[in-house]
C-alpha positions as a printed NumPy array, in Angstrom:
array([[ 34.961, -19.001, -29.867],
       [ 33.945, -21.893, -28.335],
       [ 30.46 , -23.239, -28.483],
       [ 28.338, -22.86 , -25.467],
       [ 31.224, -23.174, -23.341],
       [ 35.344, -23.509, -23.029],
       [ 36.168, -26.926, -24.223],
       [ 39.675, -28.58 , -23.371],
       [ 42.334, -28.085, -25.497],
       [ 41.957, -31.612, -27.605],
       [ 39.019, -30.802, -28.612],
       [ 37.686, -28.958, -31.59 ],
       [ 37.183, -25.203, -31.569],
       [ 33.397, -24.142, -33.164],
       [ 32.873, -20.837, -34.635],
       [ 29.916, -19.789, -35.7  ],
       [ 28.405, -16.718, -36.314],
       [ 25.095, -17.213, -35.32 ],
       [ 25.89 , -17.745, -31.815],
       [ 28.452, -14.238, -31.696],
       [ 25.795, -12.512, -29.265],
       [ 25.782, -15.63 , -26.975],
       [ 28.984, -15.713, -26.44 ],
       [ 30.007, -12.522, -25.973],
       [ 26.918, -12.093, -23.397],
       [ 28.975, -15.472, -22.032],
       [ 32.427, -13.781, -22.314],
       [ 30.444, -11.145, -20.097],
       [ 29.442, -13.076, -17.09 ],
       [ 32.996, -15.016, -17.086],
       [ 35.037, -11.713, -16.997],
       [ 32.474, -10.84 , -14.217],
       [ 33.152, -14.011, -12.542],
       [ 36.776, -13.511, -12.668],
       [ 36.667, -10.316, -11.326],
       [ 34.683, -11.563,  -8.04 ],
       [ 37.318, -13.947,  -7.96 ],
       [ 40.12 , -11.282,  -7.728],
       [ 38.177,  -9.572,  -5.484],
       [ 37.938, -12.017,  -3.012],
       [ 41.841, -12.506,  -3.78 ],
       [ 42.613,  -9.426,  -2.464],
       [ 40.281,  -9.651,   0.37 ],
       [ 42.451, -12.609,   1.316],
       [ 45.626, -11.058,   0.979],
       [ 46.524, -13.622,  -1.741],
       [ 46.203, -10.52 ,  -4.592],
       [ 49.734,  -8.753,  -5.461],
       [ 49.034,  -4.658,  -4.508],
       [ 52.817,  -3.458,  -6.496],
       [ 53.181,  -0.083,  -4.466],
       [ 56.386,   0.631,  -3.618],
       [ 56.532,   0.416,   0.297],
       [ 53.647,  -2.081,   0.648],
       [ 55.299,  -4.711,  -1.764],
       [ 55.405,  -8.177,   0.211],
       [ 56.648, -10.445,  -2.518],
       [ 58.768, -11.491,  -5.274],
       [ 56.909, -10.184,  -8.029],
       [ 57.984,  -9.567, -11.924],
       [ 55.419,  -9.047, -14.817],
       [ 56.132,  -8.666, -18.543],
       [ 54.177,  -7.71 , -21.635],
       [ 55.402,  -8.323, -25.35 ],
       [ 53.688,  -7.11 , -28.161],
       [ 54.474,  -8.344, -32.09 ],
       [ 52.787,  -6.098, -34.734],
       [ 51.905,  -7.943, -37.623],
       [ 50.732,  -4.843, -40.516],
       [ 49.255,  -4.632, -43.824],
       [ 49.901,  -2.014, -46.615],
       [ 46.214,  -0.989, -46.245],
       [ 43.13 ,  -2.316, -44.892],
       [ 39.549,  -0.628, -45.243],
       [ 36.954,  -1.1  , -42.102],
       [ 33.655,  -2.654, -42.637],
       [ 32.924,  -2.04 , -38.997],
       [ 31.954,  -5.274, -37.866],
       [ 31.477,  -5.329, -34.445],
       [ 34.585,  -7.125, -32.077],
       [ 34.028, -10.792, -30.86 ],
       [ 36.153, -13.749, -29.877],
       [ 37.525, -16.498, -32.538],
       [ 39.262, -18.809, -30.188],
       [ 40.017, -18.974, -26.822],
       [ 41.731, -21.799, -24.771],
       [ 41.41 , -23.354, -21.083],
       [ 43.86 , -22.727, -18.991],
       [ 45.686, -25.197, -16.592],
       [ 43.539, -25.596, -13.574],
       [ 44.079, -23.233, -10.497],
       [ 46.281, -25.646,  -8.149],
       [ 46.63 , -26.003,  -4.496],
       [ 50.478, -25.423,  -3.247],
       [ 50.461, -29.288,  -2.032],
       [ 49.346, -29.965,  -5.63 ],
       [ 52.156, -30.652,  -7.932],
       [ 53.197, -29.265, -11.399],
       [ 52.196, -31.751, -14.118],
       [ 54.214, -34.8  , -14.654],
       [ 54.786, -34.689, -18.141],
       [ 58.572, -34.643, -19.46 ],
       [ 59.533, -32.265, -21.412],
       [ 61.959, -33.815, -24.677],
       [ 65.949, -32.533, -23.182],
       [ 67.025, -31.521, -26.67 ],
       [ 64.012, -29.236, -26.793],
       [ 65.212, -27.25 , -22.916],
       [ 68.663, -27.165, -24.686],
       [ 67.47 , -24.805, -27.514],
       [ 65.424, -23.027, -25.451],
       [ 67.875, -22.047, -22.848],
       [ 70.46 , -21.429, -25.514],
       [ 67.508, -19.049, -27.192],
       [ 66.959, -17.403, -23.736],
       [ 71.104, -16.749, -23.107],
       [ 71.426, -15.455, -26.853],
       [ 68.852, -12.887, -26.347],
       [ 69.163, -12.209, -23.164],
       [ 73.426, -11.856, -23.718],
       [ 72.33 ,  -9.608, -26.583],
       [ 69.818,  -7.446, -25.109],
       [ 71.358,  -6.493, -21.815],
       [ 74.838,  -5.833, -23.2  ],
       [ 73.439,  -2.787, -24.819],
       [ 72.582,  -1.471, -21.026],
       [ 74.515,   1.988, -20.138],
       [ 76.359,   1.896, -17.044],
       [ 73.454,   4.651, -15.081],
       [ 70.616,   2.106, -16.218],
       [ 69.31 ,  -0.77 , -14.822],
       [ 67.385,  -3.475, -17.598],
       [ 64.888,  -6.213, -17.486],
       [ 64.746,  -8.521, -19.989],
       [ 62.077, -12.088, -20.374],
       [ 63.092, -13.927, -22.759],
       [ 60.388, -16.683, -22.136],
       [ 58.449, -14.083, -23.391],
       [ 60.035, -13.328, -26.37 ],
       [ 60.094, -17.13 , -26.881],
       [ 56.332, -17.822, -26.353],
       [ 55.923, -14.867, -28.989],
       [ 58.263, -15.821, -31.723],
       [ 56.85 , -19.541, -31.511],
       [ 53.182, -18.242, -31.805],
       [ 54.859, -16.384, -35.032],
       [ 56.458, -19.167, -36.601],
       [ 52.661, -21.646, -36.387],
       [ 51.29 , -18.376, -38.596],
       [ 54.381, -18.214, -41.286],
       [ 55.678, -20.523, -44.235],
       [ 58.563, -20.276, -46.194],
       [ 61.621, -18.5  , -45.451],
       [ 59.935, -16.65 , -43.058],
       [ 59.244, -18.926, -40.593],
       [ 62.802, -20.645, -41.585],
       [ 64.64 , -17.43 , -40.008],
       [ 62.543, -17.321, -36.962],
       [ 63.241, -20.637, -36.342],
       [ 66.682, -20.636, -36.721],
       [ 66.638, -17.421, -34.329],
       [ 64.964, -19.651, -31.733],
       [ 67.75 , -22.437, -32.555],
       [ 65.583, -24.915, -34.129],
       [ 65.81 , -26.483, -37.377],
       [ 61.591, -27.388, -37.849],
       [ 58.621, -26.931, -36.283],
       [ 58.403, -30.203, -34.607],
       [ 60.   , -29.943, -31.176],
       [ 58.14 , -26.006, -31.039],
       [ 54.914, -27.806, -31.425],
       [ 55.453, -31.014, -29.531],
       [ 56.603, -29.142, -26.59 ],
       [ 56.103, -25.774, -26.088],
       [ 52.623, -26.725, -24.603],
       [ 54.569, -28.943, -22.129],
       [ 56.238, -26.058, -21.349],
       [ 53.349, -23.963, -20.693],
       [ 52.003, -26.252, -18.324],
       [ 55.284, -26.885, -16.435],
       [ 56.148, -23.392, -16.012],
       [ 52.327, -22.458, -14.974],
       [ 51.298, -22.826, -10.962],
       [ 48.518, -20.894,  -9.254],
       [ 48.079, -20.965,  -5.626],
       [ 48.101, -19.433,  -2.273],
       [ 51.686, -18.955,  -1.909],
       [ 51.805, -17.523,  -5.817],
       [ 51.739, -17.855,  -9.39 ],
       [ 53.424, -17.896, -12.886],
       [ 50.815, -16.971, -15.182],
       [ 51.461, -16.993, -18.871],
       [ 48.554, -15.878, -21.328],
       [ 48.699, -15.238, -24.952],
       [ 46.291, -13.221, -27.157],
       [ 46.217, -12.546, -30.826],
       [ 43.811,  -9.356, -31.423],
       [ 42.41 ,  -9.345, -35.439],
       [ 41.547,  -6.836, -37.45 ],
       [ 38.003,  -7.657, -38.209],
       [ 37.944,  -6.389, -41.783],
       [ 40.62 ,  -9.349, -42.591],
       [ 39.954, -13.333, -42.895],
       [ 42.065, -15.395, -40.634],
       [ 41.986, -19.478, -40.714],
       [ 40.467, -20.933, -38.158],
       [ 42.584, -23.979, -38.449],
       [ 45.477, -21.947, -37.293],
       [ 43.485, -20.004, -34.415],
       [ 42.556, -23.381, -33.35 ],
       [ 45.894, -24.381, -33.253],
       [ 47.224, -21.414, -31.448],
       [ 44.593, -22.229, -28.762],
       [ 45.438, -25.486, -28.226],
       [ 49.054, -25.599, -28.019],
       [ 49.751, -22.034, -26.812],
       [ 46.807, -21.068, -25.038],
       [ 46.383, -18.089, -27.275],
       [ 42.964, -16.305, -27.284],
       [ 41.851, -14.641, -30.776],
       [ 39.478, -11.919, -30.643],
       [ 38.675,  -9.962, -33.664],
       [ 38.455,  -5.771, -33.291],
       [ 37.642,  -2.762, -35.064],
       [ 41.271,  -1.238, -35.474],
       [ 39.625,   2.086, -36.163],
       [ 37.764,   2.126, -33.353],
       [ 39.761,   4.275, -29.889],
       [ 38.371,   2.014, -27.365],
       [ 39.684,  -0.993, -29.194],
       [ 42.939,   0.482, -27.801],
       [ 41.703,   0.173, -24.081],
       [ 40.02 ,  -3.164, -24.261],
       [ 43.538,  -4.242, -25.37 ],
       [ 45.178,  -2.154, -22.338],
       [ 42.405,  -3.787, -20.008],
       [ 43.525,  -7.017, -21.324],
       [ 47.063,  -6.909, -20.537],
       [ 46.171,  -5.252, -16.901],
       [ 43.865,  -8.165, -16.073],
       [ 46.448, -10.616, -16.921],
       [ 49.713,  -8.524, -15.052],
       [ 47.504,  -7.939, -11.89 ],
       [ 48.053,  -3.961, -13.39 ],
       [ 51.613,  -4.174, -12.299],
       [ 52.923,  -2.472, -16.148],
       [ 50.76 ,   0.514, -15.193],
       [ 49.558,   0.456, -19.098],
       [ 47.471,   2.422, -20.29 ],
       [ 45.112,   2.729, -23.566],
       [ 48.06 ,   4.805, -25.037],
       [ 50.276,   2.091, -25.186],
       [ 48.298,   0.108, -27.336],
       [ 46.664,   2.603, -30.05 ],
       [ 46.096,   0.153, -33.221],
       [ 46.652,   1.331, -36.869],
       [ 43.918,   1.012, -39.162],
       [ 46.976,  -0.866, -41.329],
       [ 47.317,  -2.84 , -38.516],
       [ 46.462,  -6.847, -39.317],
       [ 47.132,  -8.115, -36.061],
       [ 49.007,  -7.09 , -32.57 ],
       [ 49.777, -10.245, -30.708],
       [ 50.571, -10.17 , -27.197],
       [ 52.476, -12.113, -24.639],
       [ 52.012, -11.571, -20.765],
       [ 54.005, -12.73 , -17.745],
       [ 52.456, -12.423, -14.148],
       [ 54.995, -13.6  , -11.232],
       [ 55.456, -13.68 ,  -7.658],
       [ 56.214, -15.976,  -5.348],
       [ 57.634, -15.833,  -1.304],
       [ 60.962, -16.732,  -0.744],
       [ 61.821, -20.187,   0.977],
       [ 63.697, -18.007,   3.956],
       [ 62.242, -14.355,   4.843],
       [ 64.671, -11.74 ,   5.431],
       [ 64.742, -10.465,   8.897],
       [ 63.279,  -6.594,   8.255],
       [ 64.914,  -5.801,  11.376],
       [ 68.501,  -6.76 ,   9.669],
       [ 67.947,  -4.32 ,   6.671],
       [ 70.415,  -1.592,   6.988],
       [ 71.346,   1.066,   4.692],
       [ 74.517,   0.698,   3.637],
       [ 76.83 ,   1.641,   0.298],
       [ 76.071,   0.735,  -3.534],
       [ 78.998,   1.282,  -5.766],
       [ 77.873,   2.335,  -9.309],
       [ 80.244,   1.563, -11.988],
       [ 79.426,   4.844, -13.036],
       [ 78.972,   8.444, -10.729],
       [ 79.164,   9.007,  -6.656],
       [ 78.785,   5.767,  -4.299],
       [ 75.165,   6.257,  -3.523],
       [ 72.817,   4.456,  -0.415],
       [ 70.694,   1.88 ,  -0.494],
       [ 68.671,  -0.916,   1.875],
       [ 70.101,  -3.577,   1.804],
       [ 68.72 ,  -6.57 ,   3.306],
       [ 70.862,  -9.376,   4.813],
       [ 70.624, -13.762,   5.564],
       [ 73.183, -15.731,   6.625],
       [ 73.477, -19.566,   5.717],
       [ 75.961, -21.808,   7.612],
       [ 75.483, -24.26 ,   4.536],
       [ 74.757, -23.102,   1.272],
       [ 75.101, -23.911,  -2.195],
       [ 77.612, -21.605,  -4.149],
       [ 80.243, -20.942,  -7.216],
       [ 83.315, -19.064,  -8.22 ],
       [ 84.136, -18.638, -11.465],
       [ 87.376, -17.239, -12.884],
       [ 85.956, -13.536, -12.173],
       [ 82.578, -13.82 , -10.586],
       [ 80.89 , -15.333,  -7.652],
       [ 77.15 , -16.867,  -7.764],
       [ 74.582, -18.142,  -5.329],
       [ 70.687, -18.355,  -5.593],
       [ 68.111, -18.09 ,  -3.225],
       [ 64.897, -20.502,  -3.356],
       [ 61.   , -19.928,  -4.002],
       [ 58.317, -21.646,  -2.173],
       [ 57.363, -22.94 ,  -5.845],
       [ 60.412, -24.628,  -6.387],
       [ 61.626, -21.608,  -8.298],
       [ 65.079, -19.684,  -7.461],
       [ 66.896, -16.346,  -7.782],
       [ 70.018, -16.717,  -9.688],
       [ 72.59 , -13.501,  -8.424],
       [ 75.896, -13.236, -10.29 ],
       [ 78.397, -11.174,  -8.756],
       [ 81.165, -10.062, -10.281],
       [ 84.596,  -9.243,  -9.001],
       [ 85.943,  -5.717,  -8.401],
       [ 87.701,  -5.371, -11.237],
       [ 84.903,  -6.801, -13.479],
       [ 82.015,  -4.973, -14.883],
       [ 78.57 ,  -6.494, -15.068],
       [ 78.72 ,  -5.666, -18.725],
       [ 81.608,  -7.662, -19.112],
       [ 80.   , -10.68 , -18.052],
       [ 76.411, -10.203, -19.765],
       [ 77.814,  -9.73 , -23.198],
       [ 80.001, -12.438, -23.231],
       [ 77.354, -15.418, -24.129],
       [ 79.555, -18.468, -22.772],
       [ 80.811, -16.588, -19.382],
       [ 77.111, -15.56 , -19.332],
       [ 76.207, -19.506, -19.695],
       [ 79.065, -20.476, -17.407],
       [ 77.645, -18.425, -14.607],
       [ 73.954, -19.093, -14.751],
       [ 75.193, -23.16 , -15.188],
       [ 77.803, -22.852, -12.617],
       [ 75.475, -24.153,  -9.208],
       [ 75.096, -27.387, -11.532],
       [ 79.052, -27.579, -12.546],
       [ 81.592, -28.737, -10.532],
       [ 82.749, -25.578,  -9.689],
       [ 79.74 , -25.744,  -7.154],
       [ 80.405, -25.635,  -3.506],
       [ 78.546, -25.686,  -0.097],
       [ 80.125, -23.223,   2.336],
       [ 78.988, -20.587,   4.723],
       [ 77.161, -17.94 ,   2.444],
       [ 76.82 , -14.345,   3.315],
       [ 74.268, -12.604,   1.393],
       [ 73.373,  -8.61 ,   1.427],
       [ 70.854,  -7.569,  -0.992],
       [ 69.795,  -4.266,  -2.175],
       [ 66.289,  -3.43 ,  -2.462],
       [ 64.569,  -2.761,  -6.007],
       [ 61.936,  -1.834,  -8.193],
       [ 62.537,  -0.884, -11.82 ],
       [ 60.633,  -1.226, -14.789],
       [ 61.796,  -1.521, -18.878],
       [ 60.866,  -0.975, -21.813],
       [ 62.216,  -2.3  , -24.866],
       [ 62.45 ,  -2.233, -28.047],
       [ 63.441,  -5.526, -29.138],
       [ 63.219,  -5.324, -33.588],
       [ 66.782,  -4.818, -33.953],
       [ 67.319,  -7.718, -31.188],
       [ 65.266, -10.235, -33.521],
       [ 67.217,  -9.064, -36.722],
       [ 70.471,  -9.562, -35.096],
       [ 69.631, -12.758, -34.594],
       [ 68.519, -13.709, -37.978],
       [ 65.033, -12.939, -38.554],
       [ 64.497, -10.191, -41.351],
       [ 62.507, -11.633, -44.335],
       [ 59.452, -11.321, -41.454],
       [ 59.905,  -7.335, -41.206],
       [ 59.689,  -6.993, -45.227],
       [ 56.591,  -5.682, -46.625],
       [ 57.776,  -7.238, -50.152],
       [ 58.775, -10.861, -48.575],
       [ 57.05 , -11.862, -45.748],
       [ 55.005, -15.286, -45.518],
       [ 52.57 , -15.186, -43.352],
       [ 49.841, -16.956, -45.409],
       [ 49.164, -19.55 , -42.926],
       [ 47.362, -16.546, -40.684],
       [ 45.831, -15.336, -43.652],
       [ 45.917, -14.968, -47.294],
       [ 45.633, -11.321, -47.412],
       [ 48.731,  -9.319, -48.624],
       [ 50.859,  -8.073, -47.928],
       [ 51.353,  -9.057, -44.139],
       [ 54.901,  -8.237, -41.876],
       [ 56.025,  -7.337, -38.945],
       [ 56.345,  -3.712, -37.707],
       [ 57.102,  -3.92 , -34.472],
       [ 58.596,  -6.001, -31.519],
       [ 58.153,  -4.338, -27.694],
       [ 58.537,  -5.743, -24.445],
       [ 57.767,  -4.065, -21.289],
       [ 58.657,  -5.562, -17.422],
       [ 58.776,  -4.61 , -13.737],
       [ 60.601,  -5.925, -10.836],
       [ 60.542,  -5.714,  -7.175],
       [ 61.673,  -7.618,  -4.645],
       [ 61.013,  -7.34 ,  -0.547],
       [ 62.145,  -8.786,   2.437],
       [ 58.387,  -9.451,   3.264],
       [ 57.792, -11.817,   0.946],
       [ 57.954, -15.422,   3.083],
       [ 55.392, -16.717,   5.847],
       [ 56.515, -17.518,   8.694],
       [ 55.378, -21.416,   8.859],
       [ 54.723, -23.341,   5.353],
       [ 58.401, -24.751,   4.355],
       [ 61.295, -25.576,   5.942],
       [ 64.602, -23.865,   4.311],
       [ 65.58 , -26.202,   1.149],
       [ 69.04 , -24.627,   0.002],
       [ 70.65 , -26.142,   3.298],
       [ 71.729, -29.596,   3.037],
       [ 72.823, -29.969,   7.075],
       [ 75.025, -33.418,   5.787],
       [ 77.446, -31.418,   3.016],
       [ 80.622, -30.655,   5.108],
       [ 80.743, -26.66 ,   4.217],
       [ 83.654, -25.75 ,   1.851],
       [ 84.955, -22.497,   2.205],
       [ 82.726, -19.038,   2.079],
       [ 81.043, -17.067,  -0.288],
       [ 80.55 , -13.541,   0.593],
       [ 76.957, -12.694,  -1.746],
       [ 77.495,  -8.326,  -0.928],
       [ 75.557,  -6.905,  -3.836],
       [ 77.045,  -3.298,  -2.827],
       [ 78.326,  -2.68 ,  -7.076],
       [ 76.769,  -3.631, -10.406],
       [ 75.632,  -7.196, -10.369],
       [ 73.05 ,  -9.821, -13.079],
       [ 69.734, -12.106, -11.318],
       [ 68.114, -14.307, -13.204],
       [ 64.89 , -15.729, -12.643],
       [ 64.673, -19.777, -13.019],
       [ 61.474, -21.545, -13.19 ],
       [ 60.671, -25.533, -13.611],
       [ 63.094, -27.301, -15.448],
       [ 65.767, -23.919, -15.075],
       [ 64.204, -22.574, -17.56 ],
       [ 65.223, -18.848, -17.342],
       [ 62.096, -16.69 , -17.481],
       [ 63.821, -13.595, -16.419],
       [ 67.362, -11.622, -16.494],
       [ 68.138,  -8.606, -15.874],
       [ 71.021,  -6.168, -14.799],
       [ 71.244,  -3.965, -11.572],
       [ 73.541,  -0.637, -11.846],
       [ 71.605,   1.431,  -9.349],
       [ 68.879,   0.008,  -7.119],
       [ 68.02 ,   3.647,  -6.207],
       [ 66.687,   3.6  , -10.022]])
């Protein structure tokens, strides 16, 4: 915890145990505080309400949880209270800018590599009647909190499984990264918060809480694990930070007593789209499942007389842009080509998400017809991370994870992600921003006809192209 209030991230993190009641009465008036101040969100309109039917924006949340468990651990019943907890990015204006701080190139490389790998590996395991959500900034944020609390060959696989070779560029930039990726405003917001919740019969170093504050924005908050309603301050935790978008409840999140640790990742975003689409142009019209009777759908529709677009050797891909100078990837592939085909295959998957950059990138007239969705996964992602390297972490016998704690032995049990989607043609006001994707002095080149009416792959770019989500539509009924 911090003493007497939230200090920036440079500076040192107190704890002290005298002061526990004081800051939890403290941690009491500023959840109070925040809670006024979604209150008077949603008064305002500016507060996400995800019912289907009502939806008015772009809006995607994620949770990730990473079990860390012991062999056996007694409880002392201490009562729960906060080790660490960070300060977030202030809340911007939309006229305000993201930070200009540069993030190192080699570092975005990995990263995006990281996010294609997992997200190539993940997705190609989708059936054909199923439609999947994956984040891998998510994942990443997770696995990078993992490797500041492991030594040895531990951290050595989970590094390599995030495509780095040392912990230098992770903690140089991943803070960077945080800050880049974060905006909060009136148009909308990309909220990322970390939390690592302790089992309070176990000593943790401060040194490394303090470092997972600082560079991750990570809040540490130490719990009886035998306690029930540990469960649903966890669940209340994750709802606060999703805008209650996951639905989760206390069931999700029951803690064993073995339990060390259960660190979570959240993702909270929605944002209006640069040009509305015209509700009165939303037909229903035909989606062709790759799989099963041709089945209806509302679709919604724009037309661009200039617009930026790709064909690849058997797919065609446009994007449409965010207010916050975010876009929606869609990759559509040819008739003959399943989605599947496409996802699995890591460098067509690269091409494709690349190919607006490339020089297969044209501006042409740009059809696009949309399908209306809202889905949400769950995932189980352990046998993702050991496919891609990591499996000393999940080993009761040979874990490292002595820079958390020296208690023993520590692993992994479990790796879950869960996400929601939906998407509107309500989502843009009428006035704030002029359309951005047309470029009126490009001499279109040919036409690009975006009909999402069979199986098709969006991904979710934020600063930097950074891809925060992807995911695969075989049924927007579903």
């Amino acid at each position: 915890m911090f003493e007497k209030k939230y200090k920036a991230a440079n500076q040192e993190i107190q704890v002290d145990q005298k002061l526990k009641e004081e800051t939890i009465k403290k941690m009491e008036l500023m959840e109070k505080k925040i809670q006024r101040e979604k209150t008077d969100d949603q008064k305002k309109g500016g507060f996400l309400v995800f019912n289907k039917g009502s939806f008015k924006k772009v809006a995607i949340a994620a949770s990730l949880l990473i079990i860390i468990t012991s062999l056996l651990v007694t409880n002392t019943g201490v009562e729960s209270y906060a080790l660490a907890s960070p300060l977030y990015p202030p809340k911007t204006s939309f006229a305000e800018q993201r930070p200009d701080e540069k993030i190192d190139a080699a570092f975005l490389d990995r990263l995006n590599e990281f996010s294609l790998q997992s997200s190539s590996k993940i997705l190609s395991e989708t059936d054909d009647e199923t439609n999947r959500l994956f984040s891998p900034i998510s994942l990443y944020m997770a696995l990078a909190m993992v490797t500041e609390t492991a030594e040895g060959e531990t951290q050595a696989e989970i590094l390599k499984a995030l495509q780095f070779n040392s912990m230098d560029l992770i903690q140089n930039e991943t803070g960077k990264l945080f800050r880049q990726l974060y905006f909060n405003n009136e148009i909308g917001q990309l909220k990322l918060a970390n939390s690592l919740w302790l089992n309070e019969t176990v000593d943790f170093k401060e040194r490394t809480l303090k470092t997972l504050a600082e560079d991750y924005y990570a809040h540490s908050l130490k719990l009886d694990f035998n306690d029930r309603n540990s469960s649903k301050e966890i669940s209340k935790w994750v709802a606060e930070q999703t805008g209650n978008k996951l639905g989760t409840d206390s069931s999700e999140f029951v803690l064993d007593p073995a339990s060390v640790m259960t660190l979570i990742n959240t993702v909270d975003y929605y944002d209006e789209w640069v040009d509305s689409f015209d509700k009165d142009q939303t037909k229903t019209d035909v989606f062709y499942p790759r799989q099963g009777n041709p089945i209806e759908s509302d679709f919604m529709s724009i037309n661009y007389g200039s617009h930026l677009f790709a064909k690849g050797s058997d797919y065609t891909v446009s994007s449409l842009g965010m207010k916050n100078n975010n876009q929606m990837l869609f990759i559509l592939p040819d008739e003959d080509v399943s989605a599947q085909e496409i996802i699995s295959d890591q460098k067509r998957l690269k091409e494709a998400v690349t190919a607006l950059s490339s020089d297969q990138a044209n501006y042409g007239e740009v059809l696009f017809k949309v399908p209306k969705f809202d889905f949400t996964s769950k995932l189980d992602l352990k046998e993702l991370a050991k496919t891609m390297g990591i499996e000393t972490a999940f080993s009761p016998q040979l874990a490292d994870f002595t820079s958390l704690s020296d208690f023993k032995p520590l692993f992994i049990s479990g790796i879950k992600q869960s996400a929601r989607i939906s998407i509107d043609e309500k989502g843009v006001a009428a006035s704030a921003f002029t359309q951005i994707d047309i470029d009126g002095s490009v001499k279109p080149e040919g036409r690009a006809d975006m009909v999402m009416n069979r199986p098709f792959i969006f991904v979710i770019l934020g600063a930097n192209q950074v891809p925060l989500f992807v995911g695969l539509i075989n049924n927007p009924n579903l």
